[in-house]
N, C-alpha and C positions, 0 to 999 in steps of 0.2 A: 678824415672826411666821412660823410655819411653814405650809406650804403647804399645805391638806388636801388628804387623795385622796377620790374617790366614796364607798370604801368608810364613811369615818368619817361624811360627809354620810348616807348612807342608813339606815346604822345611829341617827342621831339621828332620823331619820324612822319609823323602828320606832318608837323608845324614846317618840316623844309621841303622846299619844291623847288622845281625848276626856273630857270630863267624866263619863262613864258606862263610860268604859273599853271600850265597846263595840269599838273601833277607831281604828288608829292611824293618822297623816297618810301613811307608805309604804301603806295600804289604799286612802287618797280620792284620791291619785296620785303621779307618778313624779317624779325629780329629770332635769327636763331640763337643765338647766345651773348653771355658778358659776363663780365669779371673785371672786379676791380683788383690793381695788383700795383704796389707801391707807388700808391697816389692815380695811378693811370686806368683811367674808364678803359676796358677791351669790347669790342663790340661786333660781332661778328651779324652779316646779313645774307640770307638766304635768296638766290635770286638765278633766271635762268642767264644767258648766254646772250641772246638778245638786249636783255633790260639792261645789263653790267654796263653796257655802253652806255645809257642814258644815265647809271647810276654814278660811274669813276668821276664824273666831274662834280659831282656834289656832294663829294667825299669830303675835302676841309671844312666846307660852310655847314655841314653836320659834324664835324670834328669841334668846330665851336659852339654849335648849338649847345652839344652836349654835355661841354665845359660848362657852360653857361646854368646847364641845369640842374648841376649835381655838387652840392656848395662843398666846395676844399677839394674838386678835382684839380690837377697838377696837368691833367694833359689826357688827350683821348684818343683813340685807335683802333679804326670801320676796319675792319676786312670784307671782301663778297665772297661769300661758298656757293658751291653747285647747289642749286633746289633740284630735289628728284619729285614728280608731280607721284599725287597718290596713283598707288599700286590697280590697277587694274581688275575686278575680282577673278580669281581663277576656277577652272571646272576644279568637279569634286574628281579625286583620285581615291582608286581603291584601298582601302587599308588592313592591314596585315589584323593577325588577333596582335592585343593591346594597345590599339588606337595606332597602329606606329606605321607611315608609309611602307611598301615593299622597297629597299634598297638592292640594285644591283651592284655587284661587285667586280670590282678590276682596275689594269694597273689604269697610269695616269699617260699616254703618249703625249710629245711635245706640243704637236696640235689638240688637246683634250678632246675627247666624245666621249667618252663616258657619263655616269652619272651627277648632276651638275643640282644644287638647289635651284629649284625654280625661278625661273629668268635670273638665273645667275649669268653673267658673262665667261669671268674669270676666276678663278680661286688659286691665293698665294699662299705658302705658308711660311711663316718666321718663325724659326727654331734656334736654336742650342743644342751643343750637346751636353753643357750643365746650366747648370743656373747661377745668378750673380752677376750675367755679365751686362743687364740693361735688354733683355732682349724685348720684353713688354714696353719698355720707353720707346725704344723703336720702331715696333709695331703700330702703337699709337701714332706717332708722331710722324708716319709713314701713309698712314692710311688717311690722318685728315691732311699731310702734303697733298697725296694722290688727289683728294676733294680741292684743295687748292687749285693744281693741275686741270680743275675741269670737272674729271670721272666721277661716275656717279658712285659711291664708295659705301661697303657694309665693312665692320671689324666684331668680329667672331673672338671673345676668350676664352679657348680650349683649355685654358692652365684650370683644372677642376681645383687642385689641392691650395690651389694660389692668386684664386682671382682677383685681380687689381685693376681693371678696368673701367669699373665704376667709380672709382679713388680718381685715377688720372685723367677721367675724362667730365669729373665734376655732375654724375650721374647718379642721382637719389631717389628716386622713385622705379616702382615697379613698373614692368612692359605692360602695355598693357594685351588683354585677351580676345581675339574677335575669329568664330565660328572656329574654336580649337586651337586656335596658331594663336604664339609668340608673335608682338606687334614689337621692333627694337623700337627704343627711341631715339631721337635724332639730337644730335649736337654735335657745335662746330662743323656743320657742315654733311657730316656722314649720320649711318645707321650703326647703331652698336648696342651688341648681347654679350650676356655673359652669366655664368652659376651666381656670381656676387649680386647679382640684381634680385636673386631669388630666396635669398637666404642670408640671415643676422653677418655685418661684416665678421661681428668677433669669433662663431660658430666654424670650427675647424673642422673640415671636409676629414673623415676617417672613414675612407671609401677602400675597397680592395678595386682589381683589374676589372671585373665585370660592371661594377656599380659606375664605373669613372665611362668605358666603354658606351652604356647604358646613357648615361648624360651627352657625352658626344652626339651620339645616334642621334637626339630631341633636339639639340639644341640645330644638328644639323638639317633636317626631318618637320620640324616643326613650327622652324620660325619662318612668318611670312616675312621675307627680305625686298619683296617686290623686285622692278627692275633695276641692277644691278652691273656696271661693267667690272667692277673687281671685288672680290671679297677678299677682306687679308684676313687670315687666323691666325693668331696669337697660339701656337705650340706650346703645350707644357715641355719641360727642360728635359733633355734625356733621348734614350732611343727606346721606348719602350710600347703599351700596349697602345696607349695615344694615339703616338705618332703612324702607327701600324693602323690601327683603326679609322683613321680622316682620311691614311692614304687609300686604301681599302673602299669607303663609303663616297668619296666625292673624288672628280677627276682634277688633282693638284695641276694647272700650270705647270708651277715649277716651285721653289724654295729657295728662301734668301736664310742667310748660315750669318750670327752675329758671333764676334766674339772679343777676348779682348786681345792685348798684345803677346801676352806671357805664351810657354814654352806650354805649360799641361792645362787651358785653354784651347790651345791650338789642337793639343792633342783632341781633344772631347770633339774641337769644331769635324777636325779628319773623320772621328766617327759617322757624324749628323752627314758628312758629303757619304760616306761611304754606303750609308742608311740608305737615302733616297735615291740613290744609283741602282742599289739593289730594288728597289720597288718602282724604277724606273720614270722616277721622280726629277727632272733637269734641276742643277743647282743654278739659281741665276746669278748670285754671288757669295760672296763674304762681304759684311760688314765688320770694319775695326771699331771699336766701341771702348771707351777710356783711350785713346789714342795718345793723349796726352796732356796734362794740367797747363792752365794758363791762369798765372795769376792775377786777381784783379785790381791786383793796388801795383805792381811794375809795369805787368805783360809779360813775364820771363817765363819763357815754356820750360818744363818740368815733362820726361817723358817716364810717369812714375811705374809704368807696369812694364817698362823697354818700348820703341815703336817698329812698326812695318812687319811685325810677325806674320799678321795677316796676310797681307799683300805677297810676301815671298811665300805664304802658305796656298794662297791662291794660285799661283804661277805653278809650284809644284804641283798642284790636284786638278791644271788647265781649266777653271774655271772665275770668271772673271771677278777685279776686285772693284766695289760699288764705292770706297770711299771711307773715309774717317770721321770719328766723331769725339770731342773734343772730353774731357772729363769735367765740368762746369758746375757749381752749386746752383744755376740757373735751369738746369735741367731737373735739379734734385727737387724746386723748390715749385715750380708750375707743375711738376706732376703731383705733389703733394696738397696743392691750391685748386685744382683739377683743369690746368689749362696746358696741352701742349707747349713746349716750345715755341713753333712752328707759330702757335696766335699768340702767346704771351710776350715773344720777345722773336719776331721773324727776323730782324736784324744782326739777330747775337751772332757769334762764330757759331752755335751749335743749331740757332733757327735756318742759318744758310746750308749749313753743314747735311740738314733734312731733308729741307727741300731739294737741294743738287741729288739727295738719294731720290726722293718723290720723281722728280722730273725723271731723273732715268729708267727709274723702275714704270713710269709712265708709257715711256716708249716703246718699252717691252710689252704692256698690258693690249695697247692699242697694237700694235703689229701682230699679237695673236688675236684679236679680237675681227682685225682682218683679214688674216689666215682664214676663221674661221667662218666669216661671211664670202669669200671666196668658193669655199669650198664645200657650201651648202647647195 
């Protein structure tokens, strides 16, 4: 099939209106993303809370439009993401020598007060204690859930040595710069940064502890995220100056611990709870991640790395377990194409499998988010 550009997308968002002709779907919001992925147009739209009403019923008859417009499309599929309206300009704050805000420092308590990026709401973090086990798939595909879910959603890639977040999230261009600050760009719904936006994909990060600390700092410091109810960072893998460093510079929520089934997994995961216990850090869960193969020409599950480690690892460190996630070449293959899960294929075992994370880790974000309007 041929590939569409924007243009022909936007123009079928003119061409369909309402039953009253009042107004057309480019009026109740914007075409924030697409992708074509085995035969099937994906089309994600940018719209607030109010409009979505007006916009769900005009879902199919732009499901056809779009068919219609894009020769040897096989099928097509709208989703609505949260629109976060432009950021507000903010006063100037003082800055330190080398251009860099003053950060205070301290731990993270359940309710955060600490230091927080501006109108940041919440800040998550998604760790390992090694690497391998999907933890960046899940971040991603967590954080534009969380955008699904409503919230207005930024995803932060702390992995300096390993940034993939511009690969998975189908992100090619640079942020762009306005008065100093890092501007993320928006797709599928959220805001997202990252070192890989700044520098050649193939160019290998050969950074010591201060230099990787020193990009945290900026990327923390420096991006304008505007308003915000959750930021999730993307933790590089390990227990190391990173992780000590985010927890240190900005007031963590709490931390979600991915891992996969096996016995020295578990162990590394025991670590990463251990970690953020010590920096006073709430672990919100465990995720099981490769939980178990399903194959796609039987359905005969396959539990290739053992299953439930997690879960019985949770129960022993009394902290809860958020869920399983399937091992799938559908996951391997939309992060590879740069589209979530979550919008490439919401129906798969591993699209539901997300969102059931999204929604809960949801409910969590919003009940501190209350907390803390509470008790202002």
């Amino acid at each position: 099939m041929t590939n569409p550009d924007r243009t022909t997308i936007e123009t079928v968002l003119q061409q369909v209106h309402t039953a009253d002709k009042s107004t057309s779907v480019a009026k109740l919001g914007s075409l924030d993303a697409f992708m074509v992925r085995d035969g099937v147009l994906h089309v994600a739209i940018a719209t607030d809370r109010a409009r979505a009403v007006d916009l769900q019923p005009l879902l199919p008859e732009l499901e056809r439009a779009l068919m219609a417009a894009v020769p040897g499309c096989t099928g097509a599929s709208v989703i609505l993401t949260a629109h976060r309206p432009a950021p507000a300009p903010q006063p100037a704050t003082p800055q330190a020598a080398g251009g860099h805000r003053p950060l205070n420092l301290g731990g993270a308590p359940k309710a955060p007060t600490g230091p927080l990026p501006p109108r940041v709401g919440v800040v998550i973090a998604v760790a390992s204690g090694k690497g391998g086990v999907g933890k960046s798939t899940t971040a991603v595909n967590l954080a534009v859930g969380l955008g699904l879910e409503g919230l207005k959603v930024g995803l932060l890639d702390a992995d300096i040595h390993g940034p993939s977040l511009p690969r998975m999230m189908g992100l090619k261009d640079q942020p762009e710069v306005a008065d100093g600050h890092l501007i993320p760009p928006r797709k599928w719904g959220i805001s997202a940064m990252s070192i890989g936006m700044l520098v050649d994909e193939t160019e290998a990060m050969i950074w010591r502890g201060p230099m990787v600390m020193g990009a945290i700092n900026q990327l923390l410091g420096d991006v304008e995220w505007g308003a915000l109810d959750v930021l999730v960072v993307d933790m590089p893998p390990g227990t190391g100056d990173a992780q000590l460093t985010l927890a240190q510079k900005t007031a963590l929520a709490g931390a979600i611990i991915v891992s996969t089934p096996q016995d020295i997994a578990l162990l590394d995961a025991r670590r990463g709870i251990t970690m953020f216990g010590k920096m006073n850090v709430p672990v919100l869960g465990i995720v099981e991640n490769m939980s178990y193969f399903c194959c796609p020409n039987c359905n005969h599950r396959t539990e290739l790395f053992g299953h439930g480690g997690a879960r019985a690892e949770a129960e022993k460190m009394g902290v809860p377990f958020l869920g399983e996630i399937p091992l799938l070449a559908d996951i391997r293959a939309s992060a590879d194409e740069g589209a979530p899960i979550v919008i490439a294929a919401p129906d798969s075992p591993a699209g539901q499998a997300y969102r059931g994370l999204a929604h809960t880790v949801g409910a969590t974000v919003r009940r501190v988010l209350e907390q803390k309007k509470n008790t202002r």
